[in-house]
C-alpha positions in Angstrom: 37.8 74.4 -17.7 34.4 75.9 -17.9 31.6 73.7 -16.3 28.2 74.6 -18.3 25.0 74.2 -16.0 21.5 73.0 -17.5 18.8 75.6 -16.8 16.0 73.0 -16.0 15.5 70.7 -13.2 18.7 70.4 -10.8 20.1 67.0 -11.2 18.9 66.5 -7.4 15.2 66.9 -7.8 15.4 64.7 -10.2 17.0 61.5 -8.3 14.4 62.8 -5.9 11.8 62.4 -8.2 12.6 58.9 -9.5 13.5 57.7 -6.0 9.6 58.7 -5.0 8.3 57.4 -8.4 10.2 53.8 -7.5 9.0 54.4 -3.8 5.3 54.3 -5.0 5.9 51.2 -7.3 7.4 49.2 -4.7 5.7 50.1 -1.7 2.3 48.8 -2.1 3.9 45.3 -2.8 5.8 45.3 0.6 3.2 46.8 2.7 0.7 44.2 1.6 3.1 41.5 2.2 3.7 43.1 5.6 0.1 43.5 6.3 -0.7 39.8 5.2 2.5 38.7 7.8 1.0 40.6 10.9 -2.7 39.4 10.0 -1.5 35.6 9.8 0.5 36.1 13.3 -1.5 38.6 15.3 -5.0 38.4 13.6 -7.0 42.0 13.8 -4.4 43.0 16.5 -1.8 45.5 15.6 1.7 46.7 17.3 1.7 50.1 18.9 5.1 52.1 19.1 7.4 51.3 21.9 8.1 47.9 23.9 11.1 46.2 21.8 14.3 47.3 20.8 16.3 46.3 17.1 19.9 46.7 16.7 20.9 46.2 13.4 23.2 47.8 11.1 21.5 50.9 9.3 24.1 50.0 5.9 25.1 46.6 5.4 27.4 45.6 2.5 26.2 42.2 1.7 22.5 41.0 2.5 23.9 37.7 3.0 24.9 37.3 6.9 23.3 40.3 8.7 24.0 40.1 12.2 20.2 41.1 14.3 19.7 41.8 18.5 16.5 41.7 19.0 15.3 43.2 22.9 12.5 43.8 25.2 12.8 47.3 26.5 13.8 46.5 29.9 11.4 49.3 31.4 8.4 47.6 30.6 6.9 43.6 32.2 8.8 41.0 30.0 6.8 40.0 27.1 5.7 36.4 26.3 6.9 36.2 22.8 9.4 38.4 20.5 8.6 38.1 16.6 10.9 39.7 13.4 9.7 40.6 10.3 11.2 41.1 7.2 9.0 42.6 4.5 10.8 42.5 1.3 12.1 38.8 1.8 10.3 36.2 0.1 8.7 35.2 3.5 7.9 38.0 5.4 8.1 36.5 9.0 11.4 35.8 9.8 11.3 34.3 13.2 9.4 34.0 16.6 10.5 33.1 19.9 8.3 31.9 22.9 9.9 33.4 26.1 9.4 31.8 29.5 11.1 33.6 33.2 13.7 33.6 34.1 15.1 33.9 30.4 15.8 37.3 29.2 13.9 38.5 26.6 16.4 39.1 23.9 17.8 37.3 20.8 20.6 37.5 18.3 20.6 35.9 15.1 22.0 36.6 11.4 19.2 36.9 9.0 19.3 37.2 4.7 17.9 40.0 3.2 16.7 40.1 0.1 17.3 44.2 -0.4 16.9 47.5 1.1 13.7 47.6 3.9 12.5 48.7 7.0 13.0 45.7 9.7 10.1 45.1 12.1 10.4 44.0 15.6 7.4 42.9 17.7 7.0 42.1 21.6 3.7 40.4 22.5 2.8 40.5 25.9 0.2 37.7 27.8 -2.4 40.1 28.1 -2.2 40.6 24.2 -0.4 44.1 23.6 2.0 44.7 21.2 4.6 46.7 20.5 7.0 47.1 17.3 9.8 49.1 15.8 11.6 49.7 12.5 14.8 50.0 11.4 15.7 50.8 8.1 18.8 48.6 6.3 20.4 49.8 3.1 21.5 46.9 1.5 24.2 47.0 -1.4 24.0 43.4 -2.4 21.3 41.6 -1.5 20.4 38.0 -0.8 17.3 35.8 -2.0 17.3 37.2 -5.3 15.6 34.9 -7.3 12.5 34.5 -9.9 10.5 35.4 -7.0 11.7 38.9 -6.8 12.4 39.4 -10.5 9.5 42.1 -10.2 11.2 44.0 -8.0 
């Protein structure tokens, strides 16, 4: 069997090419929703890099029950407050928790996610820093899918 190759565009650059397309249509919608969830929490204050650690599945099959650890990174004071953010849900803040010594700065809790996003942990500490990081979760079947995100 002879297999007869197309002489334009390889079939990669082109998934390439519509993944960036969709990446440019969708993005703008979930950073502004992200945006609008740190502004309502932290005000003008934004999260540097470092501080909190998320552990979270990087492929998840159903969006449904997605298990999350949320942690300060024990190198650093204990922060006052850990937050988690979820940018593609229809609420973009997914939880908060106020953290008084001697408890350890860590949760775990099983979120829904609508789709594929980046997660977003924050630690606030009492003198008002913060610091965040992202984990990206490929989602195969996703949860909150309603009118809502019929757009998406």
């Amino acid at each position: 069997m002879t297999v007869h190759r197309h002489p334009g565009l390889p079939r990669r650059a082109v998934i390439q090419g519509l993944a960036a397309g969709l990446t440019l249509l969708v993005m703008p919608r979930v950073t502004a929703g992200l945006d609008a969830a740190l502004q309502a929490r932290f005000g003008e204050r934004r999260p540097a890099n470092g501080g909190v650690e998320l552990e979270v599945s990087s492929l998840v099959e159903n969006g449904n029950s997605v298990a999350v650890t949320v942690r300060a990174d024990p190198s650093q004071p204990a922060p006052t407050a850990l937050h988690l953010f979820m940018p593609r849900n229809p609420e973009p803040w997914g939880t908060s928790f106020n953290i008084q010594p001697p408890a350890l700065a860590e949760f775990s809790t099983r979120i829904r996610l609508s789709g594929t996003q980046d997660l977003m942990a924050v630690a606030e500490w009492a003198d008002g820093r913060l610091g965040a990081t992202a984990v990206s979760v490929m989602v195969t079947l996703g949860a909150c899918a309603d009118e809502i995100y019929g757009e998406f």
